[in-house]
C-alpha positions as CSV (number, residue, x, y, z in Angstrom):
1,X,22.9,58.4,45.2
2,X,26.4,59.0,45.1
3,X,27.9,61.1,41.8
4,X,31.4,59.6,40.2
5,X,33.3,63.1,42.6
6,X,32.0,61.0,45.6
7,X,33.0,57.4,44.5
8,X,36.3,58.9,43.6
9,X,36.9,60.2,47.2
10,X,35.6,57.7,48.8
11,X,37.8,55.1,46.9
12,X,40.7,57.1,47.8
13,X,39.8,57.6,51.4
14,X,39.7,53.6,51.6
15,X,42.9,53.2,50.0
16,X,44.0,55.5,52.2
17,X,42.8,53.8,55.2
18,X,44.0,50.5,54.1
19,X,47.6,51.8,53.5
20,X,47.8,53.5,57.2
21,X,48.6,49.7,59.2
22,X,51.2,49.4,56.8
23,X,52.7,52.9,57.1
24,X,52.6,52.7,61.2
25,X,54.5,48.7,60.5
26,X,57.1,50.6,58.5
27,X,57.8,53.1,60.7
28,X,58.4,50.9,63.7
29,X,59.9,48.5,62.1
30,X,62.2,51.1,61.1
31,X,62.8,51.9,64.4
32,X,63.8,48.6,65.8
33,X,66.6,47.7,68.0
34,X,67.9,44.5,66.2
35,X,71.1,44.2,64.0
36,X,71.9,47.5,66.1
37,X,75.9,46.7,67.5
38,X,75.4,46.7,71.0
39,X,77.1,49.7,72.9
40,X,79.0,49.5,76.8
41,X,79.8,52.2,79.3
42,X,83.4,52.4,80.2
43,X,84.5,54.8,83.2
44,X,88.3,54.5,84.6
45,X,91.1,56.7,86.3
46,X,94.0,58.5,84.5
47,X,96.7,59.0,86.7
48,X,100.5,60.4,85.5
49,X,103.2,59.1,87.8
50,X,100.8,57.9,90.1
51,X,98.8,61.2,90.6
52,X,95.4,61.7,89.6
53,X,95.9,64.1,86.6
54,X,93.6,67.5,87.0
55,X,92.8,67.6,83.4
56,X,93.0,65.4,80.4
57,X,90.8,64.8,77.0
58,X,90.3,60.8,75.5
59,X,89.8,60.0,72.2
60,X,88.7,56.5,71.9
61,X,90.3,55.3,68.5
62,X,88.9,52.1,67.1
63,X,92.0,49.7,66.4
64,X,91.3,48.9,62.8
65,X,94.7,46.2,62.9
66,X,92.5,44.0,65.5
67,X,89.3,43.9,64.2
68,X,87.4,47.1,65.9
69,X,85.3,48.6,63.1
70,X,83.3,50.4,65.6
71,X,83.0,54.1,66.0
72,X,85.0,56.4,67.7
73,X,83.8,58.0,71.0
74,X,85.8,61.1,73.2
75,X,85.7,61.7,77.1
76,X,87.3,64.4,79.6
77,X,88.5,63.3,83.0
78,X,88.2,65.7,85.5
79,X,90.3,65.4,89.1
80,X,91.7,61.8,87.5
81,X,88.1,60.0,86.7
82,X,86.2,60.0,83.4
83,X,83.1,58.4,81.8
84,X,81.7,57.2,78.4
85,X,77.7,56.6,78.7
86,X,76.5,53.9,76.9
87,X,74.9,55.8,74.5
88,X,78.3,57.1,73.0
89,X,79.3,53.8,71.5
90,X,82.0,52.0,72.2
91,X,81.6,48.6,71.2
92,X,82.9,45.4,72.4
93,X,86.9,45.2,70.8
94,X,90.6,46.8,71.4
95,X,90.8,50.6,70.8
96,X,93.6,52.9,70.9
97,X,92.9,55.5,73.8
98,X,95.2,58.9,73.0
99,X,95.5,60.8,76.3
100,X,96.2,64.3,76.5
101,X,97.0,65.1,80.1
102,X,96.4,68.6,80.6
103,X,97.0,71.1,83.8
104,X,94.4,72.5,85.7
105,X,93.9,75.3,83.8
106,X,93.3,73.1,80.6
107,X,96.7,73.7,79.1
108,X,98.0,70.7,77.4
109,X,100.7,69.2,78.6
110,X,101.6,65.9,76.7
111,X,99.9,63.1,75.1
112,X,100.4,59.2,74.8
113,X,98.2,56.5,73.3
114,X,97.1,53.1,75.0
115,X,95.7,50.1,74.0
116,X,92.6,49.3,75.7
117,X,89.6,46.7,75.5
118,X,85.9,47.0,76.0
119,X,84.4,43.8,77.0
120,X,80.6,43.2,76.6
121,X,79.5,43.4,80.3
122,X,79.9,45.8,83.0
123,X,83.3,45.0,84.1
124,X,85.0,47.9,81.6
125,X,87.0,50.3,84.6
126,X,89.9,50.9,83.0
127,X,92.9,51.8,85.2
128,X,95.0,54.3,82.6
129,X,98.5,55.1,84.2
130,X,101.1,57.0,82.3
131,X,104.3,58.2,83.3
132,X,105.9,61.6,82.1
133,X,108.6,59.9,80.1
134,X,106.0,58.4,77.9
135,X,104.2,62.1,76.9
136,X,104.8,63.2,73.6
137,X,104.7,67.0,72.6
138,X,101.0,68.1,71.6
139,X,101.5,70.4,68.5
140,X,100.0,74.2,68.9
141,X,97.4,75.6,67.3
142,X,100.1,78.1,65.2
143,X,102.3,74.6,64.7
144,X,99.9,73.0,63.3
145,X,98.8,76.3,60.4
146,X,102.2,76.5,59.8
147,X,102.3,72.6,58.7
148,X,99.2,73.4,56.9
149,X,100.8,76.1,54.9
150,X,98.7,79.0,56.6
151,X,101.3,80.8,58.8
């Protein structure tokens, strides 16, 4: 015969039981793919005056003015080549690529921004090509603590 202590488990170890499918449901539901914005791989060449650049860092900028509310994503080309996996984001849309070329040594030398699009296939080899009349000045790291108000 069973004493009230043991109905009470047992009534809470079937509850328990029952709720489990619908904990495991939650949980992968959770996890699903869909409404996820999918994401493409981009890879290209960055060349300046039509010479592979040794060094340079890309910040893919989302251009807000034409529609691009994805998120941003950042790359370094190496020897004039560079990569963004598919699992850093860009979406489909324009973006604003700022380019700093640097020298081999990693030492900045300029940067300029350019308007690029990511298309929603595999076709996304983009084909940067600046010239040195288009780098601007990048700002040190002592410039920019003086602007701050910390030098």
């Amino acid at each position: 015969m069973l004493t009230d202590m043991n109905k009470a488990r047992r009534h809470t170890l079937l509850r328990f039981n029952q709720a489990i499918p619908l904990l495991v449901m939650a949980i992968l539901t959770g996890c699903s793919s869909e409404g996820e914005i999918p994401t493409y791989a981009v890879a290209g060449s960055v060349s300046l005056d039509g010479q592979p650049v040794s060094k340079a860092r890309l910040a893919f900028m989302p251009d807000r003015a034409n529609g691009n509310r994805g998120p941003q994503s950042f790359s370094f080309a190496h020897d004039g080549v560079f990569a963004v996996a598919e699992k850093q984001g860009l979406v489909e849309g324009a973006y604003l690529v700022d380019v700093t070329v640097m020298n081999a040594k990693g030492v900045p030398l300029g940067m300029a921004s350019l308007p690029v699009s990511v298309a929603p296939d595999d076709s996304n080899y983009l084909y940067l090509e600046l010239r040195s009349d288009d780098l601007q000045g990048v700002p040190d790291e002592e410039e920019e603590a003086e602007e701050d108000g910390e030098g």
